[in-house]
DRENPA-3360 file (N, C-alpha, C; in nm, 2 decimals, always signed):
BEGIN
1 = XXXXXXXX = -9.98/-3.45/-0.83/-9.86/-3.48/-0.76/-9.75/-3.38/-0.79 ~ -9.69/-3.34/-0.67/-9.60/-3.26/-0.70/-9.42/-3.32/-0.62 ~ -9.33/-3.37/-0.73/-9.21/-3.39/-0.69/-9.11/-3.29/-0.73 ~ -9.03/-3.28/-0.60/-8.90/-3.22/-0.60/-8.78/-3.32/-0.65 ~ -8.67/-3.32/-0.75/-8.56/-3.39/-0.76/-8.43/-3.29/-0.72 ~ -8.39/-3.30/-0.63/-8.21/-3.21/-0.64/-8.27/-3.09/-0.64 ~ -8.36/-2.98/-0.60/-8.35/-2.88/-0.62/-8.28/-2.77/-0.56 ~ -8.16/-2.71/-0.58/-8.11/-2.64/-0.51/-8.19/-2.45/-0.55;
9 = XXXXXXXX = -8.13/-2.36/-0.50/-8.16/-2.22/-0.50/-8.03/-2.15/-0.41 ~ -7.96/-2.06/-0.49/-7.84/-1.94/-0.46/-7.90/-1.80/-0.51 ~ -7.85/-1.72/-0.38/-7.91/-1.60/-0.36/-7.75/-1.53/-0.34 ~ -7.71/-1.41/-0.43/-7.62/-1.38/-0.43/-7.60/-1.27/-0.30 ~ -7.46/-1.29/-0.19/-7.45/-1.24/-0.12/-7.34/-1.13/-0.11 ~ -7.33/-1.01/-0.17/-7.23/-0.96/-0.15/-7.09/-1.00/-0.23 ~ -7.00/-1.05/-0.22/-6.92/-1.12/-0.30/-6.97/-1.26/-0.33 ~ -7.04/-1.32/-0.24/-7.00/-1.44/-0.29/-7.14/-1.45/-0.31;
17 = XXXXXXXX = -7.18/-1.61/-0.24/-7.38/-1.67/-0.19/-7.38/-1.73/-0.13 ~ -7.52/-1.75/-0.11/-7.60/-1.79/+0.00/-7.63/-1.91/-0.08 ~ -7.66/-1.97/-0.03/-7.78/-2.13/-0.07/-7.84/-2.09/+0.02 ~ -8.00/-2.11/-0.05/-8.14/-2.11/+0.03/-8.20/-2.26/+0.05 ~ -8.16/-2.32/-0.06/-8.25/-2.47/-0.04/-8.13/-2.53/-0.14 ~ -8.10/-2.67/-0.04/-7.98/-2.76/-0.12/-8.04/-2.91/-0.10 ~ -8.01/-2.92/-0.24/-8.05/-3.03/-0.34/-8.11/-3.07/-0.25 ~ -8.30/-3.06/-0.22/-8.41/-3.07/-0.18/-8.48/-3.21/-0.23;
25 = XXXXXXXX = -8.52/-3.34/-0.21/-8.62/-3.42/-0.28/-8.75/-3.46/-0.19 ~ -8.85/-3.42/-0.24/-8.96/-3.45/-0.16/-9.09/-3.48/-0.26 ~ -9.19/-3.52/-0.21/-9.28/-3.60/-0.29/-9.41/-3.54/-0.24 ~ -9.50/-3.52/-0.30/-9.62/-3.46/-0.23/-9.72/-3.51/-0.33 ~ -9.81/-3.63/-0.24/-9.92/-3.70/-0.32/-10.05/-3.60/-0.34 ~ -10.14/-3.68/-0.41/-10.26/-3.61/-0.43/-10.35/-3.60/-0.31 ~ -10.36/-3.52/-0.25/-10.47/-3.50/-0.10/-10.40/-3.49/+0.01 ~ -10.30/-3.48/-0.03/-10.20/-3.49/+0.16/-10.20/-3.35/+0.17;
33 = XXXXXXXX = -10.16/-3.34/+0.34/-10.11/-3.22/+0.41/-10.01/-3.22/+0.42 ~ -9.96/-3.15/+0.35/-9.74/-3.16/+0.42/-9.77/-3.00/+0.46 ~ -9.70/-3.04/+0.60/-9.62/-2.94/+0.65/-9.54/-2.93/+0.62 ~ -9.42/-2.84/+0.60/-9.27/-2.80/+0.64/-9.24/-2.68/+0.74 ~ -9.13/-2.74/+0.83/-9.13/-2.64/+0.93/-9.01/-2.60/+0.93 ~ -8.97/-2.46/+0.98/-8.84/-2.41/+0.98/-8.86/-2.27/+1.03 ~ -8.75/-2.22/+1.08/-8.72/-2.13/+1.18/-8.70/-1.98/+1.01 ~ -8.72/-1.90/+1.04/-8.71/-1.72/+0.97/-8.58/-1.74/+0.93;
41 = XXXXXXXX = -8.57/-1.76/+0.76/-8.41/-1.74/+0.65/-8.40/-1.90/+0.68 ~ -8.45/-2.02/+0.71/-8.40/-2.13/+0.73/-8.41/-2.22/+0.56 ~ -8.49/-2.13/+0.46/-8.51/-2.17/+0.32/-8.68/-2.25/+0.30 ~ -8.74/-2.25/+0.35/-8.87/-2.31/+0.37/-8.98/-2.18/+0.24 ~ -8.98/-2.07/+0.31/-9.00/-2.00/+0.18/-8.95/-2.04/+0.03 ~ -8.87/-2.02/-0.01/-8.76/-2.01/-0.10/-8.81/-2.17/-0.16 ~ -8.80/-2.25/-0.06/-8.85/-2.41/-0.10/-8.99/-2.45/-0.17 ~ -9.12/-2.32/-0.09/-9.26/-2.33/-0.18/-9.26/-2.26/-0.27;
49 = XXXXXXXX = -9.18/-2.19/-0.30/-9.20/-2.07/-0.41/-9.12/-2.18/-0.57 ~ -9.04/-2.24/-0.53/-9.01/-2.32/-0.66/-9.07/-2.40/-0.66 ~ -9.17/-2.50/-0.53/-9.30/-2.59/-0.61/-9.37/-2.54/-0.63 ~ -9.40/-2.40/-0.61/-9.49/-2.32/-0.71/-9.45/-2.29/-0.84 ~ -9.39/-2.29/-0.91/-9.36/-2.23/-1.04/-9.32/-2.07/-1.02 ~ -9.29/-2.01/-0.88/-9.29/-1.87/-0.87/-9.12/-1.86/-0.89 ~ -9.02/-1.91/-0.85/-8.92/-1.95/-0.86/-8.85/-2.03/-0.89 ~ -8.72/-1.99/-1.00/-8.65/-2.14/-1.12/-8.53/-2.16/-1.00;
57 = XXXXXXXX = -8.54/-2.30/-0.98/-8.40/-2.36/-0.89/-8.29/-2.36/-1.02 ~ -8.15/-2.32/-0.93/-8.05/-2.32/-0.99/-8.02/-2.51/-1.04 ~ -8.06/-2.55/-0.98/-8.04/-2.70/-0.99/-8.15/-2.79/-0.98 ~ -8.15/-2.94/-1.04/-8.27/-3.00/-0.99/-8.40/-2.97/-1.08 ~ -8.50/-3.01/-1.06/-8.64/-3.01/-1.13/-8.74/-3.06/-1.05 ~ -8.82/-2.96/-1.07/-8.99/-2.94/-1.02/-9.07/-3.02/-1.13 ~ -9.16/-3.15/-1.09/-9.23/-3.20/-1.18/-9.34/-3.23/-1.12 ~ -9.51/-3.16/-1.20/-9.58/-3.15/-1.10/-9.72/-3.19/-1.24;
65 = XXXXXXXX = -9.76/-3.29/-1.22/-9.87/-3.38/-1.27/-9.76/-3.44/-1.39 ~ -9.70/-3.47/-1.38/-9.60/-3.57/-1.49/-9.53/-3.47/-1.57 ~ -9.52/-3.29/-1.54/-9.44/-3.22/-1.66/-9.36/-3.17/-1.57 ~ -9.25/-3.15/-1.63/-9.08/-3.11/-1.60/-9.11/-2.95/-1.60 ~ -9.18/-2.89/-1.48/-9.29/-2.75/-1.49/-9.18/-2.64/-1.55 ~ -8.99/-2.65/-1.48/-8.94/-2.57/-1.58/-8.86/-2.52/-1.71 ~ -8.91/-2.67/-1.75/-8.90/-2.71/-1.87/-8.99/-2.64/-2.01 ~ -9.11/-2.60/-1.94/-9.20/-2.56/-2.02/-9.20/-2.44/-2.02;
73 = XXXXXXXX = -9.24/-2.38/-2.16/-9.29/-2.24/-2.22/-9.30/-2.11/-2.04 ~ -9.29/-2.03/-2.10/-9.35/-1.94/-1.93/-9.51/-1.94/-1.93 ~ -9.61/-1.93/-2.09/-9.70/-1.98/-2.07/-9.75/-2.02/-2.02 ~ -9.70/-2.17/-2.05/-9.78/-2.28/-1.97/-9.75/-2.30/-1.85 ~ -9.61/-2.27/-1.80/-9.64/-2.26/-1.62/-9.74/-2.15/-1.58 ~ -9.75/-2.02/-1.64/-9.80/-1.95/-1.57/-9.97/-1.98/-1.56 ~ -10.02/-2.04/-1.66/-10.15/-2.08/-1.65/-10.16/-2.26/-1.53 ~ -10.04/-2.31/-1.53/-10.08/-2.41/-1.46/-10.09/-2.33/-1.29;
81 = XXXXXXXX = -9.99/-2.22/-1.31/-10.04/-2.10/-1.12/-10.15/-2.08/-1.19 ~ -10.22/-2.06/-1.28/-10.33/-1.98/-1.26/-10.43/-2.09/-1.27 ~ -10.46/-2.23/-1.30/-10.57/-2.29/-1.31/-10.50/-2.43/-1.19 ~ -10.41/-2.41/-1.15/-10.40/-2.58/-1.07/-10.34/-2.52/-0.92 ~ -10.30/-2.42/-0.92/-10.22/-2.37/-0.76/-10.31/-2.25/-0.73 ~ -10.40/-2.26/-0.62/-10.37/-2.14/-0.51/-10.29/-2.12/-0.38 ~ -10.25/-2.04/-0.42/-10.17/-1.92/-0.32/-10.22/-1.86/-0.18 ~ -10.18/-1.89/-0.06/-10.20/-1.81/+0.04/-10.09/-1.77/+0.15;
89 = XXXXXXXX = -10.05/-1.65/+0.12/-9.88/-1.58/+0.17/-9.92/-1.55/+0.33 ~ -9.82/-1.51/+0.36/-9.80/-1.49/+0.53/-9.89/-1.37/+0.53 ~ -9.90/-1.30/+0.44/-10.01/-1.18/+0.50/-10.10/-1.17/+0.38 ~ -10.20/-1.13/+0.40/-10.31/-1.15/+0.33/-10.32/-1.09/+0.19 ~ -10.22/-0.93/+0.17/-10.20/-0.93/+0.00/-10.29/-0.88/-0.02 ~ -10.44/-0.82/+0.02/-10.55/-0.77/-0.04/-10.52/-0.67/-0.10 ~ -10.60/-0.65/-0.17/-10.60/-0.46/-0.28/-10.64/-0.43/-0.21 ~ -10.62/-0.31/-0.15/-10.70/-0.19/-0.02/-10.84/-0.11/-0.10;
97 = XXXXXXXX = -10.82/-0.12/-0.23/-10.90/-0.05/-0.28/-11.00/-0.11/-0.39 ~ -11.03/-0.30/-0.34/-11.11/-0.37/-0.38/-11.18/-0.42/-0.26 ~ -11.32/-0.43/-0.29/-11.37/-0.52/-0.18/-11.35/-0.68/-0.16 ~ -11.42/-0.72/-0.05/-11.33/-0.86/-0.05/-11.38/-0.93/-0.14 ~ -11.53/-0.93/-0.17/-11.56/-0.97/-0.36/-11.47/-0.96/-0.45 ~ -11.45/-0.86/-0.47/-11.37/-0.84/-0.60/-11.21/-0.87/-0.55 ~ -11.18/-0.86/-0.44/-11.04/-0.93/-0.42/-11.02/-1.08/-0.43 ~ -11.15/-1.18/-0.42/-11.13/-1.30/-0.44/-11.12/-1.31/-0.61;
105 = XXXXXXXX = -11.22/-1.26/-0.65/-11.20/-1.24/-0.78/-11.11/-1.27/-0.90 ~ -10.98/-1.17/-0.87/-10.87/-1.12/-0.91/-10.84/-1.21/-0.99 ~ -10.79/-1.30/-0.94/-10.71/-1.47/-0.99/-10.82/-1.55/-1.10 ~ -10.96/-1.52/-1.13/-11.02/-1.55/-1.23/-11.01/-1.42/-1.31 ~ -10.96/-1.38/-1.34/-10.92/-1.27/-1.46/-10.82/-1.34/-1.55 ~ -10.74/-1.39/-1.46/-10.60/-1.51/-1.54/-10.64/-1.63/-1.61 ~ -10.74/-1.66/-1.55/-10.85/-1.79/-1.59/-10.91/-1.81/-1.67 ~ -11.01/-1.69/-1.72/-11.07/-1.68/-1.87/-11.25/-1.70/-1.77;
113 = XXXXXXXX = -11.27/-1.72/-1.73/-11.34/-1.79/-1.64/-11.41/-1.66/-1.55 ~ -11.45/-1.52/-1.53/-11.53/-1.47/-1.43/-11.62/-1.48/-1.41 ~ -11.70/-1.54/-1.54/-11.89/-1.51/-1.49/-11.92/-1.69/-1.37 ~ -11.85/-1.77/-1.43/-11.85/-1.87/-1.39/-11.80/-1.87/-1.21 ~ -11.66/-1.79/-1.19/-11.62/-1.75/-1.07/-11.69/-1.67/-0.98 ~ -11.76/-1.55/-1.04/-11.80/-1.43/-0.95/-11.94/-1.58/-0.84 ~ -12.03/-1.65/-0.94/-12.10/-1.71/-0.79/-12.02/-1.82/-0.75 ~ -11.92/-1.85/-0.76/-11.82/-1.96/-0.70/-11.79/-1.85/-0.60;
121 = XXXXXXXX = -11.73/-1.75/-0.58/-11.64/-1.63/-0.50/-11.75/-1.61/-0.40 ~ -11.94/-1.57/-0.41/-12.00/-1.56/-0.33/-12.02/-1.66/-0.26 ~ -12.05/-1.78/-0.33/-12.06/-1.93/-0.25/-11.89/-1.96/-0.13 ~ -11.80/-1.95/-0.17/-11.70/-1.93/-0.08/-11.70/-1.86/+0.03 ~ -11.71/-1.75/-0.01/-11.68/-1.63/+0.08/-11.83/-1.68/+0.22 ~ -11.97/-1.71/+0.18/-12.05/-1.71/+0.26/-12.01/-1.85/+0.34 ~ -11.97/-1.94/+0.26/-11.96/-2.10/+0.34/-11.79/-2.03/+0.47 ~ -11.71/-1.95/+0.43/-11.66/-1.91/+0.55/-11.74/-1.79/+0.60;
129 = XXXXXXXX = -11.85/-1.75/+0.68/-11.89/-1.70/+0.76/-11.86/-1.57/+0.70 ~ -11.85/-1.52/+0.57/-11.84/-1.36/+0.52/-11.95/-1.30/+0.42 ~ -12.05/-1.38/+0.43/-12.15/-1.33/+0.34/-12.19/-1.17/+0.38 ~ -12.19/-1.12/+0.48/-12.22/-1.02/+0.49/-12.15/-0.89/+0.49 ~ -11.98/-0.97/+0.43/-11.88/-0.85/+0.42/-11.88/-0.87/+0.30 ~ -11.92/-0.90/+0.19/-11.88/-0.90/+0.02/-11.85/-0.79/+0.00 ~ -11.88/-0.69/+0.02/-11.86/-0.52/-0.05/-11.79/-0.46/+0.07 ~ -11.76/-0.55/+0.16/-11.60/-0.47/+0.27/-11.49/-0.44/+0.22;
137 = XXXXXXXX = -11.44/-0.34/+0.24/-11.29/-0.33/+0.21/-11.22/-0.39/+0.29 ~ -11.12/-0.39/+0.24/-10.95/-0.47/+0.38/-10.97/-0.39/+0.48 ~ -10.94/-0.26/+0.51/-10.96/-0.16/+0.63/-11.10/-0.19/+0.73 ~ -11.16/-0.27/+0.65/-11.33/-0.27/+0.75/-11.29/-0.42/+0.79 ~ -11.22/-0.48/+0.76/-11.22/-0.66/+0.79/-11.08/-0.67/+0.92 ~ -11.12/-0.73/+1.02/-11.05/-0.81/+1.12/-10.94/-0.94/+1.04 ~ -10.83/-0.92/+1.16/-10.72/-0.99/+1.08/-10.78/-1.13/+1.08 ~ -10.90/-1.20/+1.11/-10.90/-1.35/+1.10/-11.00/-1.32/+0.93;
145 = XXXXXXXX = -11.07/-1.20/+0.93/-11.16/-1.19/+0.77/-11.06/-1.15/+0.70 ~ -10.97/-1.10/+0.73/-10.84/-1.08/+0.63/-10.81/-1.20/+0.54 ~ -10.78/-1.26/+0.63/-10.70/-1.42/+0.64/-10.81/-1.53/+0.53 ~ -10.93/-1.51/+0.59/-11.03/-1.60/+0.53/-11.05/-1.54/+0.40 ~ -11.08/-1.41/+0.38/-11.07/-1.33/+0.22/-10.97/-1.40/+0.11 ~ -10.83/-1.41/+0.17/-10.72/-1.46/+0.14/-10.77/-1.60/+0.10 ~ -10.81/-1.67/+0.16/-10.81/-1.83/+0.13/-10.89/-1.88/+0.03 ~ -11.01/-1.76/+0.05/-11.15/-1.76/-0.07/-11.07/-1.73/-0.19;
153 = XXXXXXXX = -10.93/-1.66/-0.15/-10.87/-1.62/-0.31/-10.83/-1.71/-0.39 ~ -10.76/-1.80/-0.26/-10.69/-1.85/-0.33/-10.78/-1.97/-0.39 ~ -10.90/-1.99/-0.36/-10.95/-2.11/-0.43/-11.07/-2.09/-0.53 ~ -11.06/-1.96/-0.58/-11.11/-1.89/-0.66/-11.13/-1.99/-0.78 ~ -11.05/-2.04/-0.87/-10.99/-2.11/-0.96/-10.98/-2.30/-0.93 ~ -11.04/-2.30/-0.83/-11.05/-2.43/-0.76/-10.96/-2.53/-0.82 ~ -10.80/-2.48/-0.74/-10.70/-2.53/-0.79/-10.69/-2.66/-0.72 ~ -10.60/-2.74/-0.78/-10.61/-2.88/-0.67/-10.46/-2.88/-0.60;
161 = XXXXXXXX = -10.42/-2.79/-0.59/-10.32/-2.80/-0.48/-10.32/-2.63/-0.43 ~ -10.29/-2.64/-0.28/-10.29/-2.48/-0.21/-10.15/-2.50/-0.15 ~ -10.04/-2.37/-0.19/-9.94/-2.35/-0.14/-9.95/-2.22/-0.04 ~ -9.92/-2.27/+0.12/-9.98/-2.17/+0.20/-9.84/-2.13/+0.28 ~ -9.79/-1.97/+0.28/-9.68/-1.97/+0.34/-9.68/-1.88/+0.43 ~ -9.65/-1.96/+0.58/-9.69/-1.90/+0.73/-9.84/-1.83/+0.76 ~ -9.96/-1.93/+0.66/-10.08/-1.82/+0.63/-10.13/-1.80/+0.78 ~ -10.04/-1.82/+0.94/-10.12/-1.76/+1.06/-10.04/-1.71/+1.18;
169 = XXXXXXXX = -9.91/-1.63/+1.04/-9.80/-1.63/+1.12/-9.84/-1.51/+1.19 ~ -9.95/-1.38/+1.16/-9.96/-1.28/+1.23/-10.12/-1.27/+1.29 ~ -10.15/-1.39/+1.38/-10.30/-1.45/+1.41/-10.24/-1.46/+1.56 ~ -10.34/-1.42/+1.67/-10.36/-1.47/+1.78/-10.40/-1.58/+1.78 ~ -10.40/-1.68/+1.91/-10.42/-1.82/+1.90/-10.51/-1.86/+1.85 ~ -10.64/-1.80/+1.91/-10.78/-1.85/+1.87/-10.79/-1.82/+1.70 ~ -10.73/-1.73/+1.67/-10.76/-1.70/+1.56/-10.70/-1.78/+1.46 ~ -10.62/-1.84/+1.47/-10.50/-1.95/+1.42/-10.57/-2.04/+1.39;
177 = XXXXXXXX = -10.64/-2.10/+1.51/-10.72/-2.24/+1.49/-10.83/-2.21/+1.43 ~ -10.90/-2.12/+1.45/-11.02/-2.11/+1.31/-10.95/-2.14/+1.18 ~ -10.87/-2.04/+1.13/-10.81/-2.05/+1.01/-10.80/-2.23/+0.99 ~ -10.71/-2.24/+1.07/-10.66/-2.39/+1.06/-10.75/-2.47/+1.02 ~ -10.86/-2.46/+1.10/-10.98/-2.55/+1.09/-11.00/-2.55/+0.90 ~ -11.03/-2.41/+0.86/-11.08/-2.40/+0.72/-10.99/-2.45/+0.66 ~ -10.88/-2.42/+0.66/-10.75/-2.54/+0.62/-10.73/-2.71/+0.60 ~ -10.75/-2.70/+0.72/-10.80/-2.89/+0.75/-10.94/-2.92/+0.64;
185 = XXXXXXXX = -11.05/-2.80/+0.68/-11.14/-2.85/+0.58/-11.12/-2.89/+0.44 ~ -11.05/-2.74/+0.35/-11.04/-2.77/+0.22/-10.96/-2.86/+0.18 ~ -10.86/-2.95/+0.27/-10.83/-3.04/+0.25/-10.89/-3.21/+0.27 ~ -10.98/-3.21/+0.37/-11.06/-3.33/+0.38/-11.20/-3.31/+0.25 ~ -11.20/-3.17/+0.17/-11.26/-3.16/+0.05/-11.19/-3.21/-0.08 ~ -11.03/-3.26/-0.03/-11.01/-3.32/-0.15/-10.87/-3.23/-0.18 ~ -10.87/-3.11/-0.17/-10.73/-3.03/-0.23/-10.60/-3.09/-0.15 ~ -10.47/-3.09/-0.19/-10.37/-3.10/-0.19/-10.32/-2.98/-0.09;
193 = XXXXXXXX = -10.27/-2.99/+0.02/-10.21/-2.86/+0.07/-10.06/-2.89/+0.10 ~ -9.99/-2.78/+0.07/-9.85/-2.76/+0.14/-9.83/-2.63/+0.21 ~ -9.80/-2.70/+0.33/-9.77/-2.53/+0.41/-9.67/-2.51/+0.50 ~ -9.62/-2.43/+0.46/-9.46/-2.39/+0.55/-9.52/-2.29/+0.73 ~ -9.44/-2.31/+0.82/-9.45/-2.22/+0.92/-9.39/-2.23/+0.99 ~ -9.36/-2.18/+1.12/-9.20/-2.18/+1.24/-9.26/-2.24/+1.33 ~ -9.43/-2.27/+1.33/-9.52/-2.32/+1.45/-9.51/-2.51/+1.46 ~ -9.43/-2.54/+1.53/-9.45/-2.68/+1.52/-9.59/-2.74/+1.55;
201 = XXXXXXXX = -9.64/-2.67/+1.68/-9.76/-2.68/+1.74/-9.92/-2.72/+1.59 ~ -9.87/-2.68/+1.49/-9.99/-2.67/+1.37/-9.92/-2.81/+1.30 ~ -9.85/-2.90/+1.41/-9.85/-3.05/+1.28/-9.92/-3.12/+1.29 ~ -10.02/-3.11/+1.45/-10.14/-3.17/+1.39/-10.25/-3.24/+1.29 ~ -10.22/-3.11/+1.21/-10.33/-3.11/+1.16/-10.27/-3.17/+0.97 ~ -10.16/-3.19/+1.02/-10.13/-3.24/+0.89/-10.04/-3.40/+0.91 ~ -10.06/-3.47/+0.71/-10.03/-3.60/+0.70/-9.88/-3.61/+0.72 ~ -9.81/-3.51/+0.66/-9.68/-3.55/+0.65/-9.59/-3.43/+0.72;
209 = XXXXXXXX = -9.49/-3.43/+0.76/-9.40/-3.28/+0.86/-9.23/-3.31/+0.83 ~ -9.25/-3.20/+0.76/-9.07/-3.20/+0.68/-9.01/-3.09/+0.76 ~ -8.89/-3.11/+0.83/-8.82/-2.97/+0.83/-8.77/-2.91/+0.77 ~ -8.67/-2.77/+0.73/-8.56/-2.75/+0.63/-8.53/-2.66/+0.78 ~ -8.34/-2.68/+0.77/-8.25/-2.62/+0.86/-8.15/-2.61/+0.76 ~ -8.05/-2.46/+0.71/-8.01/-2.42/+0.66/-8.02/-2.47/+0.51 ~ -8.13/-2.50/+0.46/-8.17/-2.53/+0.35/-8.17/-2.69/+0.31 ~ -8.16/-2.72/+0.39/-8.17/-2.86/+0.42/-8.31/-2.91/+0.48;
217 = XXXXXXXX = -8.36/-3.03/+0.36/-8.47/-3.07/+0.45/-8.48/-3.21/+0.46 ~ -8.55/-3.23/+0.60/-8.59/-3.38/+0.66/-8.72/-3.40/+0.69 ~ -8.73/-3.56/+0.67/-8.86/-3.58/+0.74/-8.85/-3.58/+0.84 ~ -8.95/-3.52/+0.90/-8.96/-3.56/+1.10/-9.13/-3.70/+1.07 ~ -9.05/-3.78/+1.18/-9.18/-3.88/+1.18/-9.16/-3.93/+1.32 ~ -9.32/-3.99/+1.36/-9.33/-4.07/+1.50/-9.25/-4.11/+1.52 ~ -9.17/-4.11/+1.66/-9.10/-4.19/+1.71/-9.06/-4.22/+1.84 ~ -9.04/-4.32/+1.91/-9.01/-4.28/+2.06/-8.91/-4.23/+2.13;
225 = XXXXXXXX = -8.82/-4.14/+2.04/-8.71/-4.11/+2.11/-8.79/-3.96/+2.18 ~ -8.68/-3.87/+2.10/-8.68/-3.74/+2.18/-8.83/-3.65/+2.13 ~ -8.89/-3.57/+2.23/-9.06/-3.51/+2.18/-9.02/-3.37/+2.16 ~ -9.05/-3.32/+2.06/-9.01/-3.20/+2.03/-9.11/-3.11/+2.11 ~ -9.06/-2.99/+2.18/-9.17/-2.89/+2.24/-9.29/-2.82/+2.15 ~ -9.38/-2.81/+2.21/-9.49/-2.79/+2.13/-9.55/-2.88/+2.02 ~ -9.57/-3.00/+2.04/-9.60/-3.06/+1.92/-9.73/-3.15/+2.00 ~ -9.77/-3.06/+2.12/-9.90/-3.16/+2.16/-9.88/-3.31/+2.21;
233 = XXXXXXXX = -9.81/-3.32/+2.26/-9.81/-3.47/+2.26/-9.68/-3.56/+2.20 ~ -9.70/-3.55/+2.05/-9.68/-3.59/+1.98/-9.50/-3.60/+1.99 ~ -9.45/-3.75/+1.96/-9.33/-3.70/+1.93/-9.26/-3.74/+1.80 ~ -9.16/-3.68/+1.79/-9.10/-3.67/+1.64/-8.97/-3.67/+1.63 ~ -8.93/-3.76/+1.53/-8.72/-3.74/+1.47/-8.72/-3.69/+1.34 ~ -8.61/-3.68/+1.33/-8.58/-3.63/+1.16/-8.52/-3.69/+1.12 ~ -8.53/-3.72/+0.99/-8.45/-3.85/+0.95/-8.41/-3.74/+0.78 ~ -8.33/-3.80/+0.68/-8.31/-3.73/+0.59/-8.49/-3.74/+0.50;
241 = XXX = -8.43/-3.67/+0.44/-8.62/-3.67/+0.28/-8.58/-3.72/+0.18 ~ -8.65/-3.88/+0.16/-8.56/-3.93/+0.02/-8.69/-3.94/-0.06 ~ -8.69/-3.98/-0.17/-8.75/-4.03/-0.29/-8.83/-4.15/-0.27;
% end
């Protein structure tokens, strides 16, 4: 379980600042899909990167399986990114000069853990449809094997929560929904996902859909008033995000 209490984030502007995310509370149980959606600088980044432990809010507290995460040693957060959170960023991040083997890899070096990973990393990589690129470079892989390299990464360490940020923001459509699909999968396998992106069209496929607008976030939920464009069907309000 990962909760947000009050968490704000100031980014210094010139004389003065910015606030990226103001006093934030959101709740994210064990196995859900939360989206969050938000438009480019709207704080949605800035928002996963402190429930990841990648970023300390100026305010507020990240508390994620019952520990106060910036409360603790840098140690121990940094092993809880390395044994409970994988990572999947808007662009795929590969070494150019690892194959996609050894780029899944990477993140069991932090682990203690490779011999055990390297046939976890083959079993991944082939159950998404890449068994035959293991010794590809990034340069030989199409942007949707990019993407799926990436995801094999991030579950390298078979974290129980995946923090995914815009992981299909630079994907043609079809190639979106594949991803997505493997997405939806490792989640009906049990993992915890949170994923930020500007696409409302991808709330589908998830339990819960939070916006942030000027660093402000709400829940959007069913309702029958107004239908937001692109959302399939589906329509949606925003109401504030409480506790």
């Amino acid at each position: 379980m990962i909760e947000a209490k009050g968490i704000s984030k100031r980014y210094r502007d010139g004389a003065g600042h910015l606030t990226a995310v103001r006093e934030v509370n959101i709740r994210i149980n064990p196995g859900e899909f939360v989206l969050i959606l938000g438009r480019s600088g709207s704080g949605k980044s800035t928002l996963l990167s402190m429930l990841g432990g990648l970023t300390k809010p100026d305010e507020g507290r990240v508390v994620f399986d019952g520990e106060d995460l910036w409360a603790l040693p840098d140690g121990r957060i940094s092993r809880i990114r390395a044994e409970k959170l994988g990572f999947i960023f808007q662009f795929s991040g590969l070494i150019p000069t690892l194959t996609a083997f050894d780029n899944v890899m990477v993140p069991s070096l932090f682990s203690g853990s490779p011999d055990i990973c390297a046939q976890r990393a083959t079993g991944i990589l082939s159950s998404f449809g890449l068994a035959e690129k293991l010794n590809s470079y990034p340069s030989q892989l199409s942007g949707g094997e990019l993407k799926r390299v990436a995801i094999a990464r991030s579950l390298i360490n078979d974290p129980s929560v995946i923090l995914a940020d815009e992981p299909t923001g630079d994907l043609d459509v079809n190639t979106e929904k594949t991803i997505m699909e493997y997405i939806r999968q490792i989640n009906h396998e049990g993992k915890t996902i949170v994923m930020v992106t500007h696409n409302p069209a991808l709330s589908r496929y998830s339990d819960k859909v939070f916006r942030v607008e000027d660093g402000i976030l709400s829940e959007v939920t069913d309702n029958s008033g107004t239908q937001e464009p692109g959302l399939s069907g589906r329509n949606f309000v925003s109401k504030p995000a409480v506790m």
